[in-house]
N, C-alpha and C positions, 0 to 999 in steps of 0.2 A: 539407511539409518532406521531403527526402530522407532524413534519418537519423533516430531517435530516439535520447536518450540518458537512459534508463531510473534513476529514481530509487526509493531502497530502498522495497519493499513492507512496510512496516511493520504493518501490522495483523495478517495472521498470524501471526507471532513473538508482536508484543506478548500475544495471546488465548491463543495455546498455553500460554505461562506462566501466565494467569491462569487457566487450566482445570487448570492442575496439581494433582493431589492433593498435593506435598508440599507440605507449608508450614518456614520460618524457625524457626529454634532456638529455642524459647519458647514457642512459637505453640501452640495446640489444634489436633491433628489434628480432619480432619472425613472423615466417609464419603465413596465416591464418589459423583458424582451418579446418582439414578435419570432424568431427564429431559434433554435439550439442547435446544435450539432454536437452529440458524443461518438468518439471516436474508441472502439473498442466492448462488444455486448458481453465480458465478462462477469462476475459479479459485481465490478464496482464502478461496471458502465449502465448496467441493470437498474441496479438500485440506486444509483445517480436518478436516472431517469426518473423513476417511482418517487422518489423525490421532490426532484423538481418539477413534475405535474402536479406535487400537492402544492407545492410553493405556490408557481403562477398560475392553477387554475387548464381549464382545459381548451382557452383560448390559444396556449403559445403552440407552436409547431415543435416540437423534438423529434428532430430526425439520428437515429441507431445508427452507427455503422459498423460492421466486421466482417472479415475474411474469410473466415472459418467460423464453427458451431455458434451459437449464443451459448452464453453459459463457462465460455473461458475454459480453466483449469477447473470447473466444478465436474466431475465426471463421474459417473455409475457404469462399475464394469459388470457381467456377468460372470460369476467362472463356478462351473460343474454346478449352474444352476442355485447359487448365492450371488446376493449383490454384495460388490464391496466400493467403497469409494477411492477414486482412484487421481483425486484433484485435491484443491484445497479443501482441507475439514476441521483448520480449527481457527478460531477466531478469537484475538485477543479482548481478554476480560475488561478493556478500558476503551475500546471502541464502541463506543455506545452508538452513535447511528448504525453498526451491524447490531449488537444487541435488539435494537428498537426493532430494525429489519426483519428479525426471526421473532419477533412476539408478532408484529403486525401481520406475519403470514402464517401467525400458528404452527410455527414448525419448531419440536423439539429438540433438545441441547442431549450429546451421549457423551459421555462421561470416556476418557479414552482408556483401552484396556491397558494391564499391566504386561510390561517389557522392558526388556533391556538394550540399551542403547549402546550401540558399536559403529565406532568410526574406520574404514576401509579406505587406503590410500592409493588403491590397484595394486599394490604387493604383498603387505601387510596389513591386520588389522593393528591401528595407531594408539587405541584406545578401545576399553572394552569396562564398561560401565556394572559397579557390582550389586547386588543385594543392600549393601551395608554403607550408609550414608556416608563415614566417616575412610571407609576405605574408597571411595571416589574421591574424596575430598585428598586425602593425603596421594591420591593417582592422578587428579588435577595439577597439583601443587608440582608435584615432582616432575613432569613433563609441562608443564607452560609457566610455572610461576603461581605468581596471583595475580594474572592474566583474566582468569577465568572471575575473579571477585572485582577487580577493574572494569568488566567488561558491562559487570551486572549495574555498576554504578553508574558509568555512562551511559548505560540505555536509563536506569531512573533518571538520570538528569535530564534528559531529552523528552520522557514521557510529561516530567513534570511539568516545562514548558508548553509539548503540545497540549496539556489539559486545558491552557486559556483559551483554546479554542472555542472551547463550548460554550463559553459565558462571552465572548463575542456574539454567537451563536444564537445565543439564548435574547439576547436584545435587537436582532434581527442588524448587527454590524455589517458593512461590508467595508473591501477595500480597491483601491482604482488600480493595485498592481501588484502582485507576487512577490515584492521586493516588499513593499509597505507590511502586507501580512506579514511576511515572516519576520520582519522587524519585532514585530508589535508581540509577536510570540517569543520569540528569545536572540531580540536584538542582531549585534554582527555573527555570532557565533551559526544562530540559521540561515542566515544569508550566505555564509560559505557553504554551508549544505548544496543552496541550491544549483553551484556550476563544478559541485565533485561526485566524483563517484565515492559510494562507500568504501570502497579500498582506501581510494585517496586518504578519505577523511579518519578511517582508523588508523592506518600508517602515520599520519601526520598524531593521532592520538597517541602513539610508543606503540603502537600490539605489533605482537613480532610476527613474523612470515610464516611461521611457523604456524602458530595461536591462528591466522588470517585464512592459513592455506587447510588447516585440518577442523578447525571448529566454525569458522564463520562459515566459510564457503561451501561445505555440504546443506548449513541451515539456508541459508540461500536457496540453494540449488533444487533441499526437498518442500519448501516453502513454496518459491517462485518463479521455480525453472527458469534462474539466471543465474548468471556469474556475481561477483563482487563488484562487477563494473557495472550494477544497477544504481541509477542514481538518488539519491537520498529523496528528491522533493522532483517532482515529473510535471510540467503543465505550461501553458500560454495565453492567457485569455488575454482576444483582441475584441477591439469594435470592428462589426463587419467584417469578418472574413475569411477567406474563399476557401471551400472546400472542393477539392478534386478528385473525383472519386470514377469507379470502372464499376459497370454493371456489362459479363461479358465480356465482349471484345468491345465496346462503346465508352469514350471517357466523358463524363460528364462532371458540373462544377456550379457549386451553391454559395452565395452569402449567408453567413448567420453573427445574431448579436453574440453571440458564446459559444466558442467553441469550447471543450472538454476533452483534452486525451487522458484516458483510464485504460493504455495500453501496454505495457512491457516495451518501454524506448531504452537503448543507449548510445554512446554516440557514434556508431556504425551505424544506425536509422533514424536517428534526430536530423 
């Protein structure tokens, strides 16, 4: 594909709030945590981090874990002596803890160049994006419907929800459980989020196989290098516990008050 167009990173936000010390009017205050463990050094196990060192202070332990490079899908390639970026590079305009992320390290925003965007099914190209607003519009229409204006509504409707986040956020909220958040952001409807995959949960929306297989699942795929069977809402915060981890051929295993996965799970490695 020649463009991406970048869907909200949700797991950061979500996790920041539940690592909040404050809690809900009612609620038992609890100590901060002595322990952390994030599971995953990509961007938004990174910046988790940087984070929540400023939260608690440089008392608590956060301990990193990953497999492979830090830095995830951020990637700088060389070729014939240019750098090009070769990971994730765009970051939605309504995420504001990345926004915040990229002022706090002085790193600036590039503007993406112009292109045309072409969808490739391995045999054909399915779709081929014009010059002319109105003749995509009517090349939309003609091969999905109004698929493509249905789709744009449902993400508004879901961003609109997530935005409570921040004003949670902002009054230093937290919550005792993943189920209770996403209550509080958009009742039953994000609660099923949390045990579907997106496939699922568009299928169950009306979008056809078709619309799923040609327009969602490439953005996935050049987004997140996942399939559509990545799941909506990703995470498990317990008290205490255990991390098991391999350094080597050596397995070794840690307690922590917070665990953090900000890794690419589906249910083949959940």
């Amino acid at each position: 594909m020649g463009r991406a167009v970048a869907e909200p990173v949700w797991l950061l936000g979500l996790w920041l709030l539940l690592c909040s010390c404050g809690c809900p009017e009612g609620a038992e205050l609890r100590a901060p945590p002595d322990k952390i463990a994030i599971i995953g050094a990509g961007i938004g196990g990174t910046s988790a981090a940087y984070y929540l060192r400023q939260k608690f202070g440089k008392d608590v332990k956060i301990d990193l874990f990953e497999r492979e490079e830090v830095g995830g899908r951020l990637a700088t390639m060389m070729v014939q002596g240019q750098e090009y970026e070769a990971g994730g590079s765009v970051i939605h305009p309504l995420n504001l803890h990345m926004k915040r992320f990229v002022k706090d390290l002085g790193l600036s925003t590039v503007q993406a160049s112009g292109g045309l965007l072409g969808i490739y099914n391995g045999e054909a190209l399915v779709f081929e994006e014009s010059n002319w607003f109105i003749i995509n519009v009517i090349k939309l229409v003609w091969r999905y419907g109004f698929q493509s204006l249905r789709m744009h509504m449902w993400v508004e409707d879901v961003l609109d929800k997530f935005m409570r986040i921040y004003r949670y956020q902002s009054h230093d909220y937290a919550f005792s459980s993943v189920e209770k958040l996403l209550h509080a952001l958009g009742g039953d409807d994000f609660l099923g989020l949390l045990n579907r995959t997106l496939l699922e949960t568009l299928q169950k929306a009306g979008f056809s196989e078709k619309f799923l297989n040609e327009m969602i699942a490439p953005v996935m795929r050049v987004n997140y290098g996942q399939s559509t069977d990545i799941n909506a809402f990703v995470g498990n915060p317990t008290k205490m516990y255990e991390v098991v981890y391999q350094i080597g051929t050596e397995t070794h295993s840690d307690f922590y008050d917070i665990v953090l996965v900000a890794t690419p799970l589906n249910r083949k490695n959940v």
